[in-house]
C-alpha positions as CSV (number, residue, x, y, z in Angstrom):
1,X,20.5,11.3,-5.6
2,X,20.8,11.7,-9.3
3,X,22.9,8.5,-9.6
4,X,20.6,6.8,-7.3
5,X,17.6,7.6,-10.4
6,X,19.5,6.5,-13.0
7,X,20.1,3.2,-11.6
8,X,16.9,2.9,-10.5
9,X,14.6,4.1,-13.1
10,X,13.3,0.6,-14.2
11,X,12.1,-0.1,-10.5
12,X,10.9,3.6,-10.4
13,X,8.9,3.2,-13.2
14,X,7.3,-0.1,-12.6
15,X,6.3,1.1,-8.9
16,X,4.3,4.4,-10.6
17,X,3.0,1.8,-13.3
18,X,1.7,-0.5,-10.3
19,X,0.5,2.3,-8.3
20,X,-2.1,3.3,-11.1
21,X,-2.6,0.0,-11.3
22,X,-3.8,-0.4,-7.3
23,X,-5.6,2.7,-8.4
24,X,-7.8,1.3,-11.1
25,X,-8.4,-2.0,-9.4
26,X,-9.9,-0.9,-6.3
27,X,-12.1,1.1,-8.3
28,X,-12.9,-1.9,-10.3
29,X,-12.0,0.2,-13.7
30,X,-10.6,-2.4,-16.6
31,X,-7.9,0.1,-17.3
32,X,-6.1,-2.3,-14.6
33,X,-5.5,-4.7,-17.0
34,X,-3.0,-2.5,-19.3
35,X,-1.5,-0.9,-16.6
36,X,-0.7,-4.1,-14.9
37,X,0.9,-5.2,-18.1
38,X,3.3,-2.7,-18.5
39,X,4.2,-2.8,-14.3
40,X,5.0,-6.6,-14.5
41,X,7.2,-5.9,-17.5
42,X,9.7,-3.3,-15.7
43,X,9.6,-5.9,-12.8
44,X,10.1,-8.4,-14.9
45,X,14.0,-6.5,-15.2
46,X,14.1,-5.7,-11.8
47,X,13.2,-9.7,-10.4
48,X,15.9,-10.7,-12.8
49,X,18.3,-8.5,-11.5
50,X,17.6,-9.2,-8.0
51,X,17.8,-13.2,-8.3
52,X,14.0,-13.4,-8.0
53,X,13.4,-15.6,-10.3
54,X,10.4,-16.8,-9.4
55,X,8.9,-13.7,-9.4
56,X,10.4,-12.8,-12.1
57,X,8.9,-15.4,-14.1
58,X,5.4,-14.9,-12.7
59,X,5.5,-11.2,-14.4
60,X,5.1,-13.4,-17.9
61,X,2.1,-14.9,-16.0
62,X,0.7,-11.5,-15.1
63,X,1.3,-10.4,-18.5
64,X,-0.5,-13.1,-19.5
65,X,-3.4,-13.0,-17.4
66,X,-3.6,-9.1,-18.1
67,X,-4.5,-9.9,-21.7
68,X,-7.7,-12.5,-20.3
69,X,-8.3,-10.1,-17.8
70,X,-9.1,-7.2,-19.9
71,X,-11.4,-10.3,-22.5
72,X,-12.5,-10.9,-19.5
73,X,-14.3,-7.9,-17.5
74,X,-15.1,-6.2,-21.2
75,X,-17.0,-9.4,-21.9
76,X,-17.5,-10.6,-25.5
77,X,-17.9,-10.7,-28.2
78,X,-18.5,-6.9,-28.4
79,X,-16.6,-4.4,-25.7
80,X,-18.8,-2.9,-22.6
81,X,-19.2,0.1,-21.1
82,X,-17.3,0.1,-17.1
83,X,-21.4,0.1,-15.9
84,X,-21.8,-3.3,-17.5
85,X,-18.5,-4.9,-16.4
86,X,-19.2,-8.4,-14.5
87,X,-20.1,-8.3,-11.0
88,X,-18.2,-9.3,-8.2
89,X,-18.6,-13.3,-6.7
90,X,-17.4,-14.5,-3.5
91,X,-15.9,-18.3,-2.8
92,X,-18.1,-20.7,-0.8
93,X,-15.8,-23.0,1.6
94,X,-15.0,-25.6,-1.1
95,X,-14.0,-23.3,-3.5
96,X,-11.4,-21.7,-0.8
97,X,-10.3,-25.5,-0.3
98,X,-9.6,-26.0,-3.8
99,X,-7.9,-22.9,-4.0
100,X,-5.7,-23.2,-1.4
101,X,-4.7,-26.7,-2.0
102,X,-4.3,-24.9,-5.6
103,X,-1.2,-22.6,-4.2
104,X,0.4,-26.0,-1.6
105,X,0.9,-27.7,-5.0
106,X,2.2,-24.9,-6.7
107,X,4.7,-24.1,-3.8
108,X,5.9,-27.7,-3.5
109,X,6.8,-27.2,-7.6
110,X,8.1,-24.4,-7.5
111,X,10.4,-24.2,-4.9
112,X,11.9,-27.4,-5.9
113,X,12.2,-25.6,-9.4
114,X,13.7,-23.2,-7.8
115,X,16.5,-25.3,-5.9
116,X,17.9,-27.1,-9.2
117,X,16.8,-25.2,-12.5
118,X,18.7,-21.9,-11.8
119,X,21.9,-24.5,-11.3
120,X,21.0,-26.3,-14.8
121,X,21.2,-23.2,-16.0
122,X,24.3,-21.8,-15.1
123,X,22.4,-18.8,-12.9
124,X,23.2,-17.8,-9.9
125,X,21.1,-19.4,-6.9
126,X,18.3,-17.9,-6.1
127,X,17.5,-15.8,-2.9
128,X,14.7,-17.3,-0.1
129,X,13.7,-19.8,-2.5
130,X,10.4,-21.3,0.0
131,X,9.2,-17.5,0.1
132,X,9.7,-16.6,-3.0
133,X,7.9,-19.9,-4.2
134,X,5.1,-18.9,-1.8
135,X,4.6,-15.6,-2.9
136,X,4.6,-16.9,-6.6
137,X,2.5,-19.6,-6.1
138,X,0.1,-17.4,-4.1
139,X,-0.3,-14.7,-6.9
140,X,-0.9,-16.7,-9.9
141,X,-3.9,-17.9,-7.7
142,X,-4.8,-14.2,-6.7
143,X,-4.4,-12.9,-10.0
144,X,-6.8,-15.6,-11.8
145,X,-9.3,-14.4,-8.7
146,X,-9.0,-11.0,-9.7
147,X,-9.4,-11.8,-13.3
148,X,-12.7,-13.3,-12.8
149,X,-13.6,-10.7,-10.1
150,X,-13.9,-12.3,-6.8
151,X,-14.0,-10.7,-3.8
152,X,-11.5,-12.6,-2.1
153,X,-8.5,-12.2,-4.5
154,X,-8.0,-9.2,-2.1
155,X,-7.6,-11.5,0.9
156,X,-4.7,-13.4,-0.8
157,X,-3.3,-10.3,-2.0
158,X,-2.8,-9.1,1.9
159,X,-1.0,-12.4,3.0
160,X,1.2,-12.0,-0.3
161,X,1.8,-8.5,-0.6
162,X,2.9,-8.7,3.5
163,X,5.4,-11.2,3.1
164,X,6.9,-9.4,0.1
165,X,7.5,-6.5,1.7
166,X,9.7,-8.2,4.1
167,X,12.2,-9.9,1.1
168,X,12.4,-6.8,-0.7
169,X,13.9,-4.8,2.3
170,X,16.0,-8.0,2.9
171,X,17.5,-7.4,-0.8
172,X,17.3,-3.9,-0.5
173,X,14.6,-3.1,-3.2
174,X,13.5,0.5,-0.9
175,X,11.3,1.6,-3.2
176,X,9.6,-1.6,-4.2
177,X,9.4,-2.0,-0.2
178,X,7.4,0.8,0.1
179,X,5.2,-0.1,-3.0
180,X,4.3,-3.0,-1.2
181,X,3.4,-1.4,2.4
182,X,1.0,0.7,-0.1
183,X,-0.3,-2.4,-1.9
184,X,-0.7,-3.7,1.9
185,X,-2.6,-1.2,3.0
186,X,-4.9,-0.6,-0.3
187,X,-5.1,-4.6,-0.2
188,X,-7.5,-4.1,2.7
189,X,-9.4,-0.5,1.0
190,X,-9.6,-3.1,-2.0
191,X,-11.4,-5.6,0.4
192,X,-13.3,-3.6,2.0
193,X,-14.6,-1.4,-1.2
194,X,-15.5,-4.5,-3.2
195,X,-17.6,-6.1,-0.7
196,X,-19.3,-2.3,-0.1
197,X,-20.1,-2.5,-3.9
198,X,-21.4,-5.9,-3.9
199,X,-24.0,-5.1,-0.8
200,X,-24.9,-1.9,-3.3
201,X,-25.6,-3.5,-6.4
């Protein structure tokens, strides 16, 4: 057991990291933001390790999006208090179109990325290219949602959270396994909590 922790600490860490995370975005606090930054950069280690490499490259992203996130639900140009963060929107059908049509492109780029830059490069291949593609191309989507606080960034989050689950087990990643069965489950809490909130406000 105590060899099994030391080799797995990173992954350790980065699931408590994420699980605060889940934590602070269902309750729609901006500590998220942070939290989320400092999750995506132990996965960033443990996607690397694992051959993940689109996922590992969409923790830059996150880390990215963590910084406009937190500009983002403060507002500017002075900070807010949590009662004066923005208030959740949803998508109209168009929107979802766009969206969607939004992660098929992405996909299409990035699993062919996937296929011949990891050669280039002298890396090993990559494992489950297509769904590791999907998942990518999915999140960046879901992330920007979340960033400007739409309801239906939880719906995405669901489908993607889902199909992770099931490559992680494949690769053996147990812990991050179960951090996604949580992120699953809280996915729908998330849903459901946020569209409570917006009938209350």
């Amino acid at each position: 057991m105590e060899i099994w922790l030391i080799t797995h600490w990173i992954e350790i860490t980065g699931t408590i990291f994420a699980l605060i995370y889940l934590f602070f975005s269902i309750n729609e606090k901006v500590w998220l933001w942070p939290t989320g930054f400092i999750t995506s950069f132990f996965y960033l280690i443990v996607f690397f390790n694992s051959r993940f490499y689109a996922d590992m490259a969409l923790q830059l992203y996150y880390m990215a999006v963590s910084v406009y996130g937190w500009y983002h639900w403060i507002g500017k140009p002075k900070f807010k208090s949590n009662d004066e963060i923005i208030k959740t929107k949803k998508l109209n059908f168009f929107q979802w179109l766009y969206y969607i049509t939004g992660i098929i492109i992405l996909n299409l780029v990035i699993y062919y990325l996937l296929l011949f830059l990891p050669l280039y490069l002298g890396l090993p291949a990559p494992e489950m290219p297509f769904l590791d593609a999907f998942t990518t191309a999915a999140s960046i989507i879901a992330t920007y949602l979340l960033a400007r606080k739409i309801l239906e960034n939880w719906i995405l989050w669901i489908i993607i959270d889902a199909v992770s689950m099931s490559m992680y087990f494949y690769k053996g990643l147990y812990v991050t396994t179960f951090l996604f069965m949580v992120y699953t489950g809280l996915a729908i809490v998330g849903y459901i909590k946020w569209k409570r909130n917006m009938k209350v406000i």
